[in-house]
C-alpha positions as CSV (number, residue, x, y, z in Angstrom):
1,X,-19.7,-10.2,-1.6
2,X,-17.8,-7.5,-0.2
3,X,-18.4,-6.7,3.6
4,X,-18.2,-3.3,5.0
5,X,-17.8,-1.8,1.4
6,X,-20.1,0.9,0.1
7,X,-20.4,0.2,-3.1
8,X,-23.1,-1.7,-4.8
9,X,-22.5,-4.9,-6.5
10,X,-24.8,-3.8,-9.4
11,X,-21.3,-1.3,-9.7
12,X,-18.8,-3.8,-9.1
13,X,-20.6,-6.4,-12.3
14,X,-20.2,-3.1,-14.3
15,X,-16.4,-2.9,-13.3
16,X,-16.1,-6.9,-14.0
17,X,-18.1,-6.4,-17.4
18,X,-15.2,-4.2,-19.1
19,X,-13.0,-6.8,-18.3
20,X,-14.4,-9.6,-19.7
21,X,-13.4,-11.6,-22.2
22,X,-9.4,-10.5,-21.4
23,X,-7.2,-13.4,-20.9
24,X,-5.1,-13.8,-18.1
25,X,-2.0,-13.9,-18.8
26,X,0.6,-15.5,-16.4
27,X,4.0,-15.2,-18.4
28,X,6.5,-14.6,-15.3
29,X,10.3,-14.2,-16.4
30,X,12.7,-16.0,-14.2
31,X,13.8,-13.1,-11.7
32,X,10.1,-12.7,-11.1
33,X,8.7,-9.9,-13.0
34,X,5.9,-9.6,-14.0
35,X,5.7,-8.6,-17.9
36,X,3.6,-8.7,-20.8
37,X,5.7,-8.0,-23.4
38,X,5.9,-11.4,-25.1
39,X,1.8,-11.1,-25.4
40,X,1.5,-7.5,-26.5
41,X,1.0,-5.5,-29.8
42,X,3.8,-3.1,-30.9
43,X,2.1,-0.1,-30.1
44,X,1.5,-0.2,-26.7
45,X,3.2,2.4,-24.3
46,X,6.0,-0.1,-22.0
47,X,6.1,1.0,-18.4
48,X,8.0,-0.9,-15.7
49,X,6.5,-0.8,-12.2
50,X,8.7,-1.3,-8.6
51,X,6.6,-2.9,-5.7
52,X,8.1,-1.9,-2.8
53,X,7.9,-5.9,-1.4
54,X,7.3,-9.1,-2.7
55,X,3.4,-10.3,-4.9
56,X,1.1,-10.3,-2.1
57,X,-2.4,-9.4,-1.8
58,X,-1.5,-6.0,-0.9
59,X,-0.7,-5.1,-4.9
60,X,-3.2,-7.1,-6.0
61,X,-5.0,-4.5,-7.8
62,X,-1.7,-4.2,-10.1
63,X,-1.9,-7.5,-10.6
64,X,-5.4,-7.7,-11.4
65,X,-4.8,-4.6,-13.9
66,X,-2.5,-7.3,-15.7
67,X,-4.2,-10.4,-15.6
68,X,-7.2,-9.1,-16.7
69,X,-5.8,-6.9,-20.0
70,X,-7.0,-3.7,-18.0
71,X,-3.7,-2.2,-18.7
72,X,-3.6,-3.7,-22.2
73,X,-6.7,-1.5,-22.7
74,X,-5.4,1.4,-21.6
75,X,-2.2,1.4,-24.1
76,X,0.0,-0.1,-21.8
77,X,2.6,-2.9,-22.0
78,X,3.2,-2.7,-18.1
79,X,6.1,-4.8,-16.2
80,X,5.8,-5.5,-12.5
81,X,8.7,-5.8,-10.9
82,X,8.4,-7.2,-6.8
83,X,11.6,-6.1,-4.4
84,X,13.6,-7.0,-1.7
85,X,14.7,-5.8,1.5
86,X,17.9,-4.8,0.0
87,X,15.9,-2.3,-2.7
88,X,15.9,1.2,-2.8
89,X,12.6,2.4,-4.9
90,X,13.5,5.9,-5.0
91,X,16.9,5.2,-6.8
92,X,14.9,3.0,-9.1
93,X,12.5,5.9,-9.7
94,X,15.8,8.5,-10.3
95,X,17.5,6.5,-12.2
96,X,15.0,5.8,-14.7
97,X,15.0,1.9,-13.9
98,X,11.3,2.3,-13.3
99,X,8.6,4.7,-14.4
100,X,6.4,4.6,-11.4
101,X,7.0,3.3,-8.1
102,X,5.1,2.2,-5.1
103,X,5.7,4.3,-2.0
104,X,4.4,6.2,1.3
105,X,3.2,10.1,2.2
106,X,6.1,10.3,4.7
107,X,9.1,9.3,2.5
108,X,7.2,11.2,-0.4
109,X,7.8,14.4,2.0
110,X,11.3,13.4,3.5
111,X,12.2,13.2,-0.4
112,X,11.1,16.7,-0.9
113,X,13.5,17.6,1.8
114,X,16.2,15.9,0.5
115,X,15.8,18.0,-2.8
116,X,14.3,14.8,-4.9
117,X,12.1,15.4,-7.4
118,X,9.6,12.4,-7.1
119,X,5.6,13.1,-6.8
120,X,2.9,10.9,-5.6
121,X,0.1,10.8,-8.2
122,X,-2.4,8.7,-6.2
123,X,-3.0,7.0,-2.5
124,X,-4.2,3.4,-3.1
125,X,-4.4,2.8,0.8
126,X,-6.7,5.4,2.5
127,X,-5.7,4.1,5.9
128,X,-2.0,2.9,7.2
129,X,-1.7,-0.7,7.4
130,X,0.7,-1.2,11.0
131,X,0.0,-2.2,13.7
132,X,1.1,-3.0,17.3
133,X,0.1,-6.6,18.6
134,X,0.0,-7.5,22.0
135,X,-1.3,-11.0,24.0
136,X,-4.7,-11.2,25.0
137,X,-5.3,-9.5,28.4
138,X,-2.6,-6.9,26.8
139,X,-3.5,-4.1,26.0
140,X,-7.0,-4.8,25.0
141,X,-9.0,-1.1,24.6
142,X,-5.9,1.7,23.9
143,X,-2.2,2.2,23.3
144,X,-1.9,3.6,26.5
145,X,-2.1,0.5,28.2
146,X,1.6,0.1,26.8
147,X,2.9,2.6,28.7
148,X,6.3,1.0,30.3
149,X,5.9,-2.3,28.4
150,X,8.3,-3.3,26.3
151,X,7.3,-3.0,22.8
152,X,9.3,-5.0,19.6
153,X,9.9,-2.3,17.3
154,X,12.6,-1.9,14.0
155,X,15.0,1.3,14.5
156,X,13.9,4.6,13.3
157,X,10.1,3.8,13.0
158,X,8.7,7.0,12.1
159,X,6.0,6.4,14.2
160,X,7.4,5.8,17.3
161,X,8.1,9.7,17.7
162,X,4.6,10.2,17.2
163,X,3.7,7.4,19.9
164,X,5.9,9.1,22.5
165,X,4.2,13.1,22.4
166,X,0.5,10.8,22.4
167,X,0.8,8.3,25.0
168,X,4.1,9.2,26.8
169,X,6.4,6.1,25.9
170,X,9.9,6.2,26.6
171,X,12.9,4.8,24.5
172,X,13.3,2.5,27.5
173,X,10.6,0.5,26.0
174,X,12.0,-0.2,22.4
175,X,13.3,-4.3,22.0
176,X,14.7,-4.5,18.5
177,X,12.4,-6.2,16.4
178,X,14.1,-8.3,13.2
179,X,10.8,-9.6,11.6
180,X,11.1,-12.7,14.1
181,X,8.1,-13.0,16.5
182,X,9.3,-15.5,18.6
183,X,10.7,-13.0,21.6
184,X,7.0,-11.5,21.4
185,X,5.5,-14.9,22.0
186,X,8.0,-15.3,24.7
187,X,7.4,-12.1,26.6
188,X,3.4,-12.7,27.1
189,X,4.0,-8.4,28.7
190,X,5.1,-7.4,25.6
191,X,3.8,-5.9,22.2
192,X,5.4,-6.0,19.0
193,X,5.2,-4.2,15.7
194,X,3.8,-5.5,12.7
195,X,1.3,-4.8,9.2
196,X,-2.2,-5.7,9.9
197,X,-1.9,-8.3,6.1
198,X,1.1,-10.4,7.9
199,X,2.3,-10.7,11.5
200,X,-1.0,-11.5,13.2
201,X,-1.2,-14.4,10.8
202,X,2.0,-15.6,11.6
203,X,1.3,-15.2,15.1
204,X,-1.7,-17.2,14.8
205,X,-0.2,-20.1,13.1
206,X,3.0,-19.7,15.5
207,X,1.8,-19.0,18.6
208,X,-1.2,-20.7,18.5
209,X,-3.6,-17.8,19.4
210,X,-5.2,-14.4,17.6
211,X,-2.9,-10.9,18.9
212,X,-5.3,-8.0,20.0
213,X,-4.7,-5.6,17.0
214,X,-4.3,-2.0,17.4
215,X,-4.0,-0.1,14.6
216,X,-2.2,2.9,14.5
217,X,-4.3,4.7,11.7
218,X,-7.3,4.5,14.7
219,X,-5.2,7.0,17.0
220,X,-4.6,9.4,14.3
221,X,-0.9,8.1,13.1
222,X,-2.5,7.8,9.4
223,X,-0.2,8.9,6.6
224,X,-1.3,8.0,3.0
225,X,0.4,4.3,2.2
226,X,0.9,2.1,-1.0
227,X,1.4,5.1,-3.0
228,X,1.7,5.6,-6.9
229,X,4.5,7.8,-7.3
230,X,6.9,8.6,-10.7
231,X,9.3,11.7,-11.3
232,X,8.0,15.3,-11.9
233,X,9.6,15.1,-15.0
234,X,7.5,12.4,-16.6
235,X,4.5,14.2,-14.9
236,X,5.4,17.6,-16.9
237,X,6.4,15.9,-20.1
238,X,4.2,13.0,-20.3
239,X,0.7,13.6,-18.1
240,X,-1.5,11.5,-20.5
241,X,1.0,8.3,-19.7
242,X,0.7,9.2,-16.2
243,X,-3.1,9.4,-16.1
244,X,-3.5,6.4,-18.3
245,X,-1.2,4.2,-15.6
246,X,-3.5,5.7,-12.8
247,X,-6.7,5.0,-13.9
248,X,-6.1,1.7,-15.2
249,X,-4.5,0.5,-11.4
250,X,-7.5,1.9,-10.2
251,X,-9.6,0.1,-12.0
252,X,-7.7,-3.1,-11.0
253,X,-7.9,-2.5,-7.7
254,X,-12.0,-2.0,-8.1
255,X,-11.9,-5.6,-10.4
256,X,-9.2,-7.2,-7.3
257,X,-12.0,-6.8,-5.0
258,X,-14.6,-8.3,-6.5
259,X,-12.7,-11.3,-7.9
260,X,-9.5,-11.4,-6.9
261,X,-8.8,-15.0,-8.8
262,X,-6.9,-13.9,-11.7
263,X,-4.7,-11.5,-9.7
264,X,-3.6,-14.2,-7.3
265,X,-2.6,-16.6,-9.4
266,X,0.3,-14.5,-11.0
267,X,1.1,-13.5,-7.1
268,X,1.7,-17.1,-6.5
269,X,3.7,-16.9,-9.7
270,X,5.8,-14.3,-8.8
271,X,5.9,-15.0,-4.8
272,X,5.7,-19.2,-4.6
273,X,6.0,-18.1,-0.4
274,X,2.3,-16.8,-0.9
275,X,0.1,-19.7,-0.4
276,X,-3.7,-19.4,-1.0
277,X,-4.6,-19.3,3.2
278,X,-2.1,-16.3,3.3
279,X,-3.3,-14.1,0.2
280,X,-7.1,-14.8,1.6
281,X,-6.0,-14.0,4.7
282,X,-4.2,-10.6,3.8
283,X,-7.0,-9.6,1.0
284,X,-9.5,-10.0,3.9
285,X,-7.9,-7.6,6.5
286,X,-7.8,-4.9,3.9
287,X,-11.6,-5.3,3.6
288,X,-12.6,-5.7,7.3
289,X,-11.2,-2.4,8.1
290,X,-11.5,-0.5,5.0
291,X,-7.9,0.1,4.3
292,X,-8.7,0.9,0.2
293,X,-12.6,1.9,0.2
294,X,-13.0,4.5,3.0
295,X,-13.0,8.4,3.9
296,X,-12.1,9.9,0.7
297,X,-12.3,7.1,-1.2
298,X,-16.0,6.3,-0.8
299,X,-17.1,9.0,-2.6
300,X,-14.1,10.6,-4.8
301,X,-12.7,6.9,-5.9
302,X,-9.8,4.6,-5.3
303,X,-6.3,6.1,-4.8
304,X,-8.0,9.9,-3.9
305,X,-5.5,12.2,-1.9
306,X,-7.0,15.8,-0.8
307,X,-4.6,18.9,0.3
308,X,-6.4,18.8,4.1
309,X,-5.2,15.2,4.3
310,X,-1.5,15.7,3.5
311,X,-1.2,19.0,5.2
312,X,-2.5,17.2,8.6
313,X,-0.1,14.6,7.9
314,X,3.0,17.4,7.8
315,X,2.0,19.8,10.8
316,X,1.5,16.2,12.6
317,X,4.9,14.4,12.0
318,X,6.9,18.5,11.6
319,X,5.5,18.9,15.5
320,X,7.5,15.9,16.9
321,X,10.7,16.5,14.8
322,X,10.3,14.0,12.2
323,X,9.8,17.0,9.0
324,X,11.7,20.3,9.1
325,X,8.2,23.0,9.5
326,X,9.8,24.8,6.5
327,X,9.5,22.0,4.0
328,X,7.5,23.0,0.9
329,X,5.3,19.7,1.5
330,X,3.1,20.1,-1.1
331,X,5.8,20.0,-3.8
332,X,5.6,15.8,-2.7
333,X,2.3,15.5,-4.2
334,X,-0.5,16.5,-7.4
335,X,-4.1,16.0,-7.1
336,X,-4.1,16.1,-10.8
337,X,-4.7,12.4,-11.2
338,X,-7.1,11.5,-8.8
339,X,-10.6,12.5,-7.2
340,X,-12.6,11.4,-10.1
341,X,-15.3,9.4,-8.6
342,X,-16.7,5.7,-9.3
343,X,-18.9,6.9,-12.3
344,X,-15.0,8.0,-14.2
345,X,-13.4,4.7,-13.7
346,X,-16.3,2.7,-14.7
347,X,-16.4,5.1,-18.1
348,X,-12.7,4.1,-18.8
């Protein structure tokens, strides 16, 4: 049973009822992508997909797609590809490596500015997913309680310009974080950076106690994250590819969340690091605060994106310096794709 969501489980069986009957299929190849190809008819449409991090619970919706045929049944032979730290998703994208990539509103509009010629075709994540994470007694009730404490950040977080016009923090602050949380659990004044699916598990297990969470989406820092995004080329030349892809992740994502089982087990597959504790634990944070299934998303579907939401986002981030106020931000995303409602996705 899904907590917080609004949707009806009568809706969810219907979601789980196109899918049944598909077999999951598990073939993992040994740099560990994700592919299909061995178990799928000539005639499908192949597609290669870039996460923009290793299998976790946070793509398990394209993994459910997958395992469950969703894709198959949408005329797809679909290859899922995981990264590294060391990948570069855009020049995947460009160089026609992949066909779609995952990505974020701010790097879709940074790309506009650089003159790349990517779009985002849907928003899988309605809120973002980081985080700041201090000790208990820390602050507990706002950000501004971190106003002169040091705070474990990585260099060039886009949101820390954002954090410094709203709650007047200084650059004095910043401690280099390098995905390590052992000076945080050292420095019981401090806070430290992290996604709301990772650190504060590892902070539990490490440090032996549960971080107050304080997520940056509540104070308004909220730009669309886990993006679908593919050239403008394949948009113009190929929208019925581009649709097809959409709606199908979509409907994985709806089938993740009611029974995530078949999804997991090729994450395990393609990340052994995940173990099941770790993929519950991440699959449960995106439900308890209605990262996938809220504001827009409640009523115009999974992965919806509206023009108020991205034009917020711009004047927000071009008023502290991060965007140049002349960028033509709306050439960074289409609403083509998206906005359909439940009643679409369970017709597909």
């Amino acid at each position: 049973m899904l907590k917080n969501y609004p949707l009806k489980r009568r809706k969810f069986m219907q979601i789980s009822s196109l899918v049944l009957g598909s077999s999951i299929l598990a073939a993992c190849t040994p740099t560990n992508t994700t592919s299909s190809t061995s178990e799928s008819p000539g005639n499908l449409d192949k597609i290669k997909f870039s996460l923009s991090w290793k299998a976790e619970a946070e793509y398990g919706g394209f993994y459910q797609a997958f395992a469950t045929g969703i894709y198959r049944q949408h005329g797809l032979d679909v290859t899922i590809k995981p990264a590294s730290p060391q990948t570069n998703t855009t020049q995947l994208l460009m160089g026609g490596v992949v066909d779609f990539s995952m990505g974020s509103g701010v790097n879709a509009i940074q790309a506009i500015q650089q003159g790349i010629p990517k779009v985002t075709v849907a928003a899988i994540f309605q809120k973002e997913i980081k985080v700041l994470l201090t000790h208990p007694g820390v602050g507990n009730d706002s950000f501004a309680d971190l106003k002169g404490k040091p705070i474990f950040i990585s260099p060039g977080s886009i949101y820390w310009p954002f954090l410094k016009a709203k709650y007047g923090f200084t650059d004095a602050q910043i401690r280099p974080y390098n995905f390590n949380v052992s000076p945080f659990l050292v420095d019981q004044n401090s806070a430290q950076q992290g996604l709301l699916t990772s650190e504060p598990y590892t902070i539990e297990k490490e440090g032996g106690f549960k971080p107050n969470i304080l997520l940056l989406a509540d104070v308004g820092y909220n730009p669309y994250t886990f993006t679908i995004e593919t050239t403008k080329k394949l948009v113009e030349t190929n929208p019925d590819l581009v649709q097809r892809f959409v709606d199908a992740s979509i409907k994985g994502w709806y089938s993740y969340l009611e029974n995530p089982e078949p999804a997991n087990q090729l994450i395990k597959q393609d990340n052994p690091e995940m173990t099941d504790d770790l993929i519950a634990y991440g699959l449960n944070k995106l439900k308890d605060y209605n990262i996938i299934l809220s504001g827009d998303a409640e009523t115009l579907g999974i992965g919806a994106m509206t023009d108020k939401r991205w034009e917020g986002l711009f004047n927000e981030l071009a008023a502290v310096g991060v965007f140049d106020g002349n960028t033509d931000y709306q050439q960074a995303y289409t609403l083509e794709f998206v906005n359909k409602g439940l009643d679409y996705y369970l017709s597909q």
